[in-house]
RODO-2510 file (C-alpha; in nm, 4 decimals, decimal comma):
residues 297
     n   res          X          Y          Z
     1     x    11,0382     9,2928    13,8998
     2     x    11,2978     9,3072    13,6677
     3     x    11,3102     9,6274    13,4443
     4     x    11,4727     9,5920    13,1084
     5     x    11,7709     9,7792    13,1776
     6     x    11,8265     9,5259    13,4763
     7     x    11,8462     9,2476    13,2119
     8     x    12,0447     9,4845    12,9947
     9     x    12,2804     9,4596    13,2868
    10     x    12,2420     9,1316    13,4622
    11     x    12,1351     8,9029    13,1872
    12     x    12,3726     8,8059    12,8782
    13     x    12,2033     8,9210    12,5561
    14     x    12,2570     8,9660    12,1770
    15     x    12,1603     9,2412    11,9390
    16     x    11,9485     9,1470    11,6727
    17     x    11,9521     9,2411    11,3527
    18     x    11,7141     9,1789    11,0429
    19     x    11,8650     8,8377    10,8908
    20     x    11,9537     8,8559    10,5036
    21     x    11,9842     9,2726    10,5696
    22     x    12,2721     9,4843    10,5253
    23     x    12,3259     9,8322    10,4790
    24     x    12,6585    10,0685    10,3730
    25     x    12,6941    10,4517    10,3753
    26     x    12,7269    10,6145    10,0312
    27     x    12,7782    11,0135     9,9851
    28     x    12,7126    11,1954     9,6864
    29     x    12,9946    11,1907     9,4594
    30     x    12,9617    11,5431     9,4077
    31     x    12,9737    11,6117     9,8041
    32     x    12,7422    11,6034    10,0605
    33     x    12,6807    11,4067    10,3813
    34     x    12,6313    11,0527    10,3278
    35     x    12,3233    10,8348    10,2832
    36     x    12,2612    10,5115    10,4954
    37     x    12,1341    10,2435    10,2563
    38     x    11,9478     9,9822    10,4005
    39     x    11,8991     9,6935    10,1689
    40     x    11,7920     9,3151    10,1328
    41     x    11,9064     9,0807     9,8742
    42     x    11,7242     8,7595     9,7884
    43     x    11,9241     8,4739     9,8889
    44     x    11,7938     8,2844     9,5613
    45     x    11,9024     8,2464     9,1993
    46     x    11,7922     8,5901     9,0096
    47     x    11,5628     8,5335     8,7294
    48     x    11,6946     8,5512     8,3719
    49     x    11,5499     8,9533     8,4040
    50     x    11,6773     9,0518     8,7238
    51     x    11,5159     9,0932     9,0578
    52     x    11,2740     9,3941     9,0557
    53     x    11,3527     9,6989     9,2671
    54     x    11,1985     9,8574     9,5205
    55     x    11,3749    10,1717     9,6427
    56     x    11,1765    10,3735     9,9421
    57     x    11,2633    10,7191    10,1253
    58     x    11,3008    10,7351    10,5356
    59     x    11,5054    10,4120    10,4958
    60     x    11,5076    10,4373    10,8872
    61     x    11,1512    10,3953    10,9462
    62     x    11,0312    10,2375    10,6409
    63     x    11,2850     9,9393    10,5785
    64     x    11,1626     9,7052    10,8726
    65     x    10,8504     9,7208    10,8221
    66     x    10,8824     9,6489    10,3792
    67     x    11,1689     9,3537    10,5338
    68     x    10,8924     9,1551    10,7477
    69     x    10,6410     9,2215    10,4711
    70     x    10,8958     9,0525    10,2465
    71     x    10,9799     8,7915    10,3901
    72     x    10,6504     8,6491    10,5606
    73     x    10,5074     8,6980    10,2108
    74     x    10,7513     8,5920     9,9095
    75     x    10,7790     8,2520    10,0473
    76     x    10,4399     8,1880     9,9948
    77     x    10,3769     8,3355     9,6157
    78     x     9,9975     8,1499     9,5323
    79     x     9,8470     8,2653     9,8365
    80     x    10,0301     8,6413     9,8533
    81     x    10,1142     8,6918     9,5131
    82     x    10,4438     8,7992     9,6820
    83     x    10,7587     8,7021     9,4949
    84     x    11,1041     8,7733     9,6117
    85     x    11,2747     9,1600     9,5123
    86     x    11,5644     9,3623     9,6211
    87     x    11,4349     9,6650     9,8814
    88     x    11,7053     9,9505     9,8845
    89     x    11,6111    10,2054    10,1757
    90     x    11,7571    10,5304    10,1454
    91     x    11,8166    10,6291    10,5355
    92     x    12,0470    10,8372    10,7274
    93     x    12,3559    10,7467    10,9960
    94     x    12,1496    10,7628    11,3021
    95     x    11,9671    10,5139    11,5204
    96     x    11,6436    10,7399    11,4784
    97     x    11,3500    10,6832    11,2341
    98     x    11,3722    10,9903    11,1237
    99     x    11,6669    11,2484    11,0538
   100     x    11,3479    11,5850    11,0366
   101     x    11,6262    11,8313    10,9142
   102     x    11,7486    11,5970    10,6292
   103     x    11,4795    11,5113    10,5164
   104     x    11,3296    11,8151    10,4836
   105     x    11,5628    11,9173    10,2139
   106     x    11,5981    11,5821    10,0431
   107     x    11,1953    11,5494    10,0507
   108     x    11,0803    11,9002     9,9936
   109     x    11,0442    12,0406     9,6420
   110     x    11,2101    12,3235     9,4901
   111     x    11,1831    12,6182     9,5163
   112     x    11,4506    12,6777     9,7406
   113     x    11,3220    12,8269    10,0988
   114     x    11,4208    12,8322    10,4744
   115     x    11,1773    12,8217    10,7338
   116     x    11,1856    12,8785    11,1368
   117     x    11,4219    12,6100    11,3629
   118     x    11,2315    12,2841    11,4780
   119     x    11,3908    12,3803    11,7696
   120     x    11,4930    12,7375    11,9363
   121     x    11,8523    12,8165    11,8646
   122     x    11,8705    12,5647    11,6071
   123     x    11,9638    12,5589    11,2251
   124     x    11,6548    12,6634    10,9998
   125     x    11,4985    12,4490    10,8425
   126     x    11,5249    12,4368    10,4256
   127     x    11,3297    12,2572    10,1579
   128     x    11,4343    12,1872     9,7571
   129     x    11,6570    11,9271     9,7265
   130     x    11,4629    11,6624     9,6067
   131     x    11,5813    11,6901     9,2254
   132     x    11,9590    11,6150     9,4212
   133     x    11,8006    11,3255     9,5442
   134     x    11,6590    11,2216     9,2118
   135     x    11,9862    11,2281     9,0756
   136     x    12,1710    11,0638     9,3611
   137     x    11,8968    10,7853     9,3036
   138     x    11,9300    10,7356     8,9287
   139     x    12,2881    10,8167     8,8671
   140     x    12,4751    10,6646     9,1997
   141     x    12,2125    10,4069     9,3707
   142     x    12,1094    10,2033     9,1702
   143     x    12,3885    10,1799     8,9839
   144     x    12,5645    10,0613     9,2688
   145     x    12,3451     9,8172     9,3701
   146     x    12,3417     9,6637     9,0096
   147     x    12,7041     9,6158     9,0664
   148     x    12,5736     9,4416     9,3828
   149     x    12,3140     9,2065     9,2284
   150     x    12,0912     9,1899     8,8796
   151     x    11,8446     9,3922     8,8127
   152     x    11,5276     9,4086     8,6320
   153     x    11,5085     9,8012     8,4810
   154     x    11,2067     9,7068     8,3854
   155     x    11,0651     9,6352     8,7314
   156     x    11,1434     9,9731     8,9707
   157     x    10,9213    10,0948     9,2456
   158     x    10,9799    10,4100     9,4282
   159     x    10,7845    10,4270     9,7895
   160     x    10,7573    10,7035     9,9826
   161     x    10,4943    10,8257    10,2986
   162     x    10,3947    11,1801    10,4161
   163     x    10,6896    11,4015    10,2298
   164     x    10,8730    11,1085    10,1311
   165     x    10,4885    11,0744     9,9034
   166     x    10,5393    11,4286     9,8069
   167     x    10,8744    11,3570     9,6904
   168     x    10,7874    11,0223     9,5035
   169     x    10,4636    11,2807     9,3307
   170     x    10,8019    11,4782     9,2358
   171     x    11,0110    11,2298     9,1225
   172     x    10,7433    11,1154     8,8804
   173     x    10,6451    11,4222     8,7326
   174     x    11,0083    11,4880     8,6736
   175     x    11,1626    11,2021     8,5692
   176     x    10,8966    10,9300     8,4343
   177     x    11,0898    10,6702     8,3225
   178     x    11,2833    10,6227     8,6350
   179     x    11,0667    10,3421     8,7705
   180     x    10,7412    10,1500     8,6290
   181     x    10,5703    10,1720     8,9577
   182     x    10,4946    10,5087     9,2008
   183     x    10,3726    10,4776     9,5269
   184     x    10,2734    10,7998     9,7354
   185     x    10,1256    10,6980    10,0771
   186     x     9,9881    11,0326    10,2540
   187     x    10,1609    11,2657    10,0137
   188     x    10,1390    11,6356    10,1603
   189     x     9,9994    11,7756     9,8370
   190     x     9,8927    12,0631    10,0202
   191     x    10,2395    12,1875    10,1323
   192     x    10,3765    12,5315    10,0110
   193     x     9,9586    12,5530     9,9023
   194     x     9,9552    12,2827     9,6878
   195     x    10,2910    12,4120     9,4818
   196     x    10,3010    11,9984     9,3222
   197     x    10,0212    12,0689     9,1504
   198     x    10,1964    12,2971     8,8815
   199     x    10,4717    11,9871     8,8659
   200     x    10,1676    11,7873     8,7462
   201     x    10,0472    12,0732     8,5304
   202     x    10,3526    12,0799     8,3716
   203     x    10,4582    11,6879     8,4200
   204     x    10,7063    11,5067     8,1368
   205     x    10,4811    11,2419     7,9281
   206     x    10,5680    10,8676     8,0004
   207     x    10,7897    10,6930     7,7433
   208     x    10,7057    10,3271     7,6526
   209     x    10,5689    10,1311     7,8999
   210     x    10,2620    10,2872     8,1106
   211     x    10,3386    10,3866     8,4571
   212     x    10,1592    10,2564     8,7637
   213     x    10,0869    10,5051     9,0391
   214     x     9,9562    10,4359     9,3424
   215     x     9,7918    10,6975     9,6262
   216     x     9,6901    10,6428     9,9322
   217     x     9,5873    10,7695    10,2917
   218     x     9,4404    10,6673    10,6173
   219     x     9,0706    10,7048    10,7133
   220     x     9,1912    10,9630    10,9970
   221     x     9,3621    11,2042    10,7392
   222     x     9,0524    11,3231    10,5961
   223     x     8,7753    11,5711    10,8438
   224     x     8,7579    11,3313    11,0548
   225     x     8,9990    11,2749    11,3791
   226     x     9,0659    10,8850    11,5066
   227     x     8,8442    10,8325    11,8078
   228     x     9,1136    10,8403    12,0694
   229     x     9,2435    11,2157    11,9102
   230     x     8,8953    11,3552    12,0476
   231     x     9,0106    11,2796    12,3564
   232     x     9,3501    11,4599    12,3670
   233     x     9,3899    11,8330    12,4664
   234     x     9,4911    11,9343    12,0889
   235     x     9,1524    11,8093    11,9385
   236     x     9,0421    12,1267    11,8223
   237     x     9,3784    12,2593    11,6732
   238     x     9,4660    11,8553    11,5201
   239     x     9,1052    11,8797    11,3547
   240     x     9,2074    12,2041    11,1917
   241     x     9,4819    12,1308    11,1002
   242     x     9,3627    11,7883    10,9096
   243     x     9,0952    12,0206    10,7374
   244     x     9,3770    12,2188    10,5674
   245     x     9,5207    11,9466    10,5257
   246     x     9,2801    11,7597    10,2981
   247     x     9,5621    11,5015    10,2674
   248     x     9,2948    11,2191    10,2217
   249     x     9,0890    11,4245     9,9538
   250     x     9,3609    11,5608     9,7252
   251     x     9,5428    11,2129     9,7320
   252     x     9,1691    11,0616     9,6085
   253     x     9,1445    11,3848     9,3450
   254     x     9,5108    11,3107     9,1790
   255     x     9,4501    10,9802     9,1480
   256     x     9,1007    11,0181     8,9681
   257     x     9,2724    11,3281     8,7381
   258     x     9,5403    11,1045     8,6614
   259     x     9,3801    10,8113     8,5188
   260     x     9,3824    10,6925     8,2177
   261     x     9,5781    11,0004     8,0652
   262     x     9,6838    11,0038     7,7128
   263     x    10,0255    10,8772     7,7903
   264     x     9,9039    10,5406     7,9380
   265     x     9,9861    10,6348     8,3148
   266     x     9,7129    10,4460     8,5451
   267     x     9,6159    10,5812     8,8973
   268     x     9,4287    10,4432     9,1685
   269     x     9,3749    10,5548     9,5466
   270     x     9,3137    10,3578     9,8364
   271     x     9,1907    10,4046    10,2154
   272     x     9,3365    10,2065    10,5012
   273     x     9,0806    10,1925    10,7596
   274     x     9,1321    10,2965    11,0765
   275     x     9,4325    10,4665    11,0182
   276     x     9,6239    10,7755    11,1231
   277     x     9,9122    10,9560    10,9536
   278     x    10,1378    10,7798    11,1499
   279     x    10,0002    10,4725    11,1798
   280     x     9,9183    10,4019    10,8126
   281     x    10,3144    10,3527    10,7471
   282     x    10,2704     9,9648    10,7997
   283     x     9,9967     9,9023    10,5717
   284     x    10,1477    10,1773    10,2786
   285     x    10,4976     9,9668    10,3311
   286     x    10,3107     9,6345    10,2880
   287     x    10,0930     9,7656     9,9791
   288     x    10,4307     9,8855     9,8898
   289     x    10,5797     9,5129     9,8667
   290     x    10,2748     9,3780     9,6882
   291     x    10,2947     9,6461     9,3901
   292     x    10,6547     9,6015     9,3625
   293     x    10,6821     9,2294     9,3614
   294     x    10,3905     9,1284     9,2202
   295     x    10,4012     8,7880     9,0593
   296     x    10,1239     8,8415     8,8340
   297     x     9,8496     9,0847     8,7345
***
C-alpha cells in the first residue's frame, strides 16, 4: 500500500491552490507584524456600484471554506441568490488555521490583560487589541483593496466565528458605520464575564442606513453535548464548561434585545443543527456568503 508520503516521494505532483485566489502580506503602517490577506476577486465586469465586500477574521481557517461557498454558488444566482463579491481574509504568515497567540490580542477586547502561557515556558497570553484591528481594517485594508478593485461602501460584511464573533460584536458597537452587514457566528459573549455587554450598553447609534446583524451558534453549544462528546473521557468537564458557556443562549438573547432598536439595526439568530463549536465554521462561512452577496431581499 502506498502511503501518501510514498507518492509525495515517488509520484510527480503539483500543489494546488484555490484558482482566482491570491493573497499579500500587509503590516500596520504604524508597526507591527504583518497581516496575511487572503482575497478573491471576481473575474467579471464590476457593477456600476462596486462589488460588495466581505472581510472575515482567521483568514487561515475561514477563507476556503467562504471561496468554495463562492464559487459553487454565484454562478448560479436564481437558484442561490448568490451573486459574485470580493472576500478579503485577514490571516497570518503561517501554514496553520490558526495563529492562538495573535489572535488573541487582535480578537480580544480591551481592557488590556495578560493571562497564563498556552504552553509552559511560553509568552503569556494578552487580549485588547481589537480597536488596532478596527483601525487597521478601516484605515489600511480596505483602502488598499479599493486600489485593487471597485467597491461598493455601501455593501460591507464583517464575519467572524468564536472570538473572531466577539470581535465582529466589538467592531459594531464601536464603529457602526463600518459595514451594512455583521455576522457573529459563536461569539464568546461570556468571556471576561460577559465584559461586551457594557460595549452594547454603551454602543454608538447607527447612521443612515439600518444595520443587519446576524448571530448564530451550533445546536451542541448550548447544555447539551454532541452525541459522540458523551463518549469521550472529558464529558463531564466539556459539559461544564458549555454550561458557563451559554454561548448558544446569550447569542439567541442579543439578537432578540437587539431588534428592532430605535436606530433601525435588525437582529436575528440562527441554529445550525447538529453542530459543534468547531464544526459550525462551514455553515457560519456559507451563511456568511449568502448575507454578504445577496442578490435580492
Amino acid at each position: 500500500m502506498q502511503t501518501s508520503e510514498n507518492i509525495l516521494m515517488t509520484d510527480p505532483v503539483s500543489v494546488y491552490s484555490l484558482p482566482g485566489t491570491c493573497f499579500f502580506d500587509l503590516a500596520p503602517a504604524g508597526g507591527g507584524e504583518p497581516y496575511r490577506i487572503f482575497l478573491s476577486i471576481p473575474a467579471e465586469k464590476p457593477p456600476a456600484g462596486g462589488w460588495p465586500l466581505l472581510v472575515m477574521t482567521d483568514g487561515n481557517a475561514t477563507f476556503p471554506f467562504a471561496v468554495a461557498s463562492l464559487v459553487t454558488q454565484a454562478p448560479y444566482p436564481t437558484g442561490t441568490n448568490v451573486g459574485w463579491g470580493v472576500i478579503a481574509a485577514i490571516g497570518y504568515p503561517s501554514d496553520e488555521p490558526y495563529d492562538a497567540l495573535r489572535r488573541s490580542w487582535d480578537l480580544g477586547p480591551p481592557p488590556v490583560k495578560s493571562y497564563p502561557p498556552f504552553v509552559e515556558g511560553g509568552p503569556p497570553v494578552v487580549i485588547g487589541g481589537t480597536g488596532k484591528l478596527v483601525d487597521f481594517i478601516e484605515s489600511e485594508l480596505i483602502p488598499r483593496i479599493a486600489e485593487m478593485v471597485t467597491l461598493d461602501p455601501l455593501r460591507r460584511s464583517l464575519f467572524g466565528h468564536s472570538f473572531g464573533g466577539l470581535f465582529t460584536l466589538y467592531a459594531l458597537f464601536a464603529r457602526p458605520d463600518l459595514f451594512a452587514n455583521w455576522i457573529a457566528a459563536s461569539p464568546t459573549i461570556y468571556w471576561e464575564n460577559s465584559e461586551i455587554l457594557n460595549n452594547e450598553a454603551q454602543r454608538q447609534p447607527i447612521p443612515g442606513n439600518a444595520a443587519f446583524l446576524h448571530l448564530s451558534a451550533g445546536e451542541y453549544e448550548g447544555d447539551e453535548l454532541a452525541p459522540f462528546q458523551y463518549r469521550n473521557a472529558d464529558a463531564a468537564m466539556r459539559l461544564e464548561k458549555r454550561k458557563t458557556e451559554r454561548t448558544l443562549l446569550l447569542a439567541q438573547e442579543m439578537a432578540e434585545r437587539l431588534n428592532g432598536t430605535a436606530d433601525g439595526l435588525r437582529a436575528e439568530f440562527e441554529l445550525y443543527a447538529g453542530q459543534t463549536h468547531m464544526s459550525v465554521l462551514a455553515a457560519a462561512a456559507n451563511r456568511a456568503i449568502s448575507i454578504a452577496f445577496a442578490v435580492g431581499d
